[in-house]
C-alpha positions as CSV (number, residue, x, y, z in Angstrom):
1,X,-6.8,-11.4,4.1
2,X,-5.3,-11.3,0.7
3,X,-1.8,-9.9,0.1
4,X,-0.8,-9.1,-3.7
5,X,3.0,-8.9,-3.6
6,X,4.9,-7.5,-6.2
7,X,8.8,-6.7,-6.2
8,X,9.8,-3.0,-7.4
9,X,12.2,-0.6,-8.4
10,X,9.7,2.2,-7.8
11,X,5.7,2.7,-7.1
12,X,3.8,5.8,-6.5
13,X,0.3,6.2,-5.7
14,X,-1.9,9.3,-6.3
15,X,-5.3,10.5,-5.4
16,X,-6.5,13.5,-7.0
17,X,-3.8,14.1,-8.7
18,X,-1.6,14.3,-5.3
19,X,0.9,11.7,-4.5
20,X,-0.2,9.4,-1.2
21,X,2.6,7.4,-1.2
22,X,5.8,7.0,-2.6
23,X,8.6,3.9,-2.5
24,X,12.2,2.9,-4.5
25,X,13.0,-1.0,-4.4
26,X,10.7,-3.0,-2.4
27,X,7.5,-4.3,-2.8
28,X,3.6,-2.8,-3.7
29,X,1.4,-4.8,-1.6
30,X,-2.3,-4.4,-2.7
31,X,-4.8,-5.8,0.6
32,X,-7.6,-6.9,0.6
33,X,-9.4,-7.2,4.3
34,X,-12.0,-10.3,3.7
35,X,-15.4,-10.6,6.0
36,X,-14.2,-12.7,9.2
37,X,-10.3,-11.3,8.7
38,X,-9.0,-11.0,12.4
39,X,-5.9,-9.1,13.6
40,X,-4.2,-12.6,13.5
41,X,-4.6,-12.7,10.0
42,X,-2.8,-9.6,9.5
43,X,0.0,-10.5,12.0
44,X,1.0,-13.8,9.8
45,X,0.8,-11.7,6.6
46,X,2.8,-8.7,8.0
47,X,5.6,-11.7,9.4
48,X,5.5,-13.4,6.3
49,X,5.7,-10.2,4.3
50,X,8.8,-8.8,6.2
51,X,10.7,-12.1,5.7
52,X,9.5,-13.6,2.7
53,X,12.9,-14.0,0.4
54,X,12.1,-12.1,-3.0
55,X,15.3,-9.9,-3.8
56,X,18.2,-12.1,-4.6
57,X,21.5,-12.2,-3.5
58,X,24.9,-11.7,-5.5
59,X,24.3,-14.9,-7.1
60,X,21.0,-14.3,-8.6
61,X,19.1,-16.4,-6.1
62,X,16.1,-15.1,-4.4
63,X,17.8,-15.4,-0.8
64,X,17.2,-11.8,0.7
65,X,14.1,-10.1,1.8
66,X,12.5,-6.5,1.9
67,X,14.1,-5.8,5.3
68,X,17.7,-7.4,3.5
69,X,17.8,-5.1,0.6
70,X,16.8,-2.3,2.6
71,X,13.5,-1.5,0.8
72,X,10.2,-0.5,1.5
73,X,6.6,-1.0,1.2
74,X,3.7,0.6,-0.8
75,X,0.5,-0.8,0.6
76,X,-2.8,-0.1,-0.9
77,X,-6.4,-1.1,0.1
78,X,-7.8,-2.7,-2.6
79,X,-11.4,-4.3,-2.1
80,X,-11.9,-6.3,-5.4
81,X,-9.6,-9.0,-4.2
82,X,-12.5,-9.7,-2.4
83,X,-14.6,-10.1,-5.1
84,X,-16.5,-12.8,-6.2
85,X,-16.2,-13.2,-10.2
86,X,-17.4,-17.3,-10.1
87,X,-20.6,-16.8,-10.8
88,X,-22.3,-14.2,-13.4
89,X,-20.4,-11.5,-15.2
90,X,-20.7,-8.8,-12.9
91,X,-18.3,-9.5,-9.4
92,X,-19.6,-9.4,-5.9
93,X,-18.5,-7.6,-2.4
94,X,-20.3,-9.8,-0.1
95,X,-17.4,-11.4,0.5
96,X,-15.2,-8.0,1.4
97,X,-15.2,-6.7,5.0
98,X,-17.3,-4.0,5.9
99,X,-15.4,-0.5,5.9
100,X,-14.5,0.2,9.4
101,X,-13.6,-3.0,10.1
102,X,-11.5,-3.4,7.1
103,X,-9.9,0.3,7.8
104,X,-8.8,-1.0,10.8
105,X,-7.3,-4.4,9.8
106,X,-5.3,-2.5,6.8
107,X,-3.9,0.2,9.6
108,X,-3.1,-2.5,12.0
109,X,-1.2,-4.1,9.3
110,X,0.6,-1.2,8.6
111,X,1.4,-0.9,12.2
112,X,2.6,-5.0,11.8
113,X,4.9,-3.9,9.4
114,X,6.5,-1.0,10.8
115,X,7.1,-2.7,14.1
116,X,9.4,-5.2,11.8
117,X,11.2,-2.4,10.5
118,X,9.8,-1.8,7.3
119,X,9.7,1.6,6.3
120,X,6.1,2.0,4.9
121,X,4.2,4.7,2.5
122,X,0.2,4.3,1.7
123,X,-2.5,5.0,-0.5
124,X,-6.0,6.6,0.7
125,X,-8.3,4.3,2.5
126,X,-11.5,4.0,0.4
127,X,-10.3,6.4,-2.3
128,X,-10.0,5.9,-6.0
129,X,-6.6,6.3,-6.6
130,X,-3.7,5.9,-9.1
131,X,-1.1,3.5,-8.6
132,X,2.2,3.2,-11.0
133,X,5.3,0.6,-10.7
134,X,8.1,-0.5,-12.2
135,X,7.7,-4.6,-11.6
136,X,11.1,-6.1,-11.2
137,X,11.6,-9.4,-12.6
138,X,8.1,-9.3,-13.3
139,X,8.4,-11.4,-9.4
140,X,4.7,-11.4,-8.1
141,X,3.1,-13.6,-5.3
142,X,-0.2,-13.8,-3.8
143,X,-0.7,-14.6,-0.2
144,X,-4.3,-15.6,1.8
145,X,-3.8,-16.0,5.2
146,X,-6.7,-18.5,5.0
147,X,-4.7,-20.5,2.9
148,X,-2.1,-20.5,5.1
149,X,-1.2,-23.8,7.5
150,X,1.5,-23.7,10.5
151,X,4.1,-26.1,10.5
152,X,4.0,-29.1,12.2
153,X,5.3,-28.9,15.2
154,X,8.4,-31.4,16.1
């Protein structure tokens, strides 16, 4: 599972012209469900979401989180992070889980980061939509749980 974080003052989504989903400061969080994702996947991203320290404190440094600054999240399906552009010029979807299964993992993710507290606002599943922001900082990070190793234990 692929996480596109990036810190806001604002984002909005729309979908035929009607707004979806609507946030202040926090973070838009485009998701992409890869083939073979697992709930697991979207419980580490939803933890390290929710925690991860990208608003700073009143010394500039980036020491507070989401749930810190009292912000929200703007999560939006979004497929092509799937994609596979290493080979051709035209990407590929094998790599994207199927529909229903990716539907799923992006609501249960959701559900992840509600359960932490975060107060959280969508796009439309499997829609085209429209998706503004106001980047602050630009700060931007990506996060694949398959790149992702625990900590030793000790």
């Amino acid at each position: 599972m692929i996480a596109v974080l990036q810190r806001v003052t604002e984002g909005r989504v729309t979908v035929d012209g009607r707004v979806t989903g609507q946030i202040g400061r926090g973070l838009v969080i485009l998701l992409g469900v890869m083939r073979g994702d697992e709930a697991h996947d979207g419980e580490f991203l939803a933890d390290k979401t929710a925690g991860l320290r990208l608003f700073s404190d009143d010394q500039g440094k980036m020491n507070r989180s989401v749930l810190d600054v009292d912000g929200a999240a703007l999560v939006i399906s979004q497929f092509t992070l799937c994609g596979d552009w290493r080979k051709g010029r035209r990407p590929g979807f094998d790599n994207a889980a199927p529909p229903d299964i990716a539907r799923a993992l992006y609501e249960d993710f959701n559900t992840r980061l509600r359960a932490r507290g975060l107060a959280v606002a969508t796009g439309e599943f499997g829609a085209d939509m429209q998706v503004s922001l106001v980047n602050d900082g630009p700060v931007t990070f990506v996060l694949d749980s398959r790149l992702a190793t625990p900590p030793a234990l000790g």
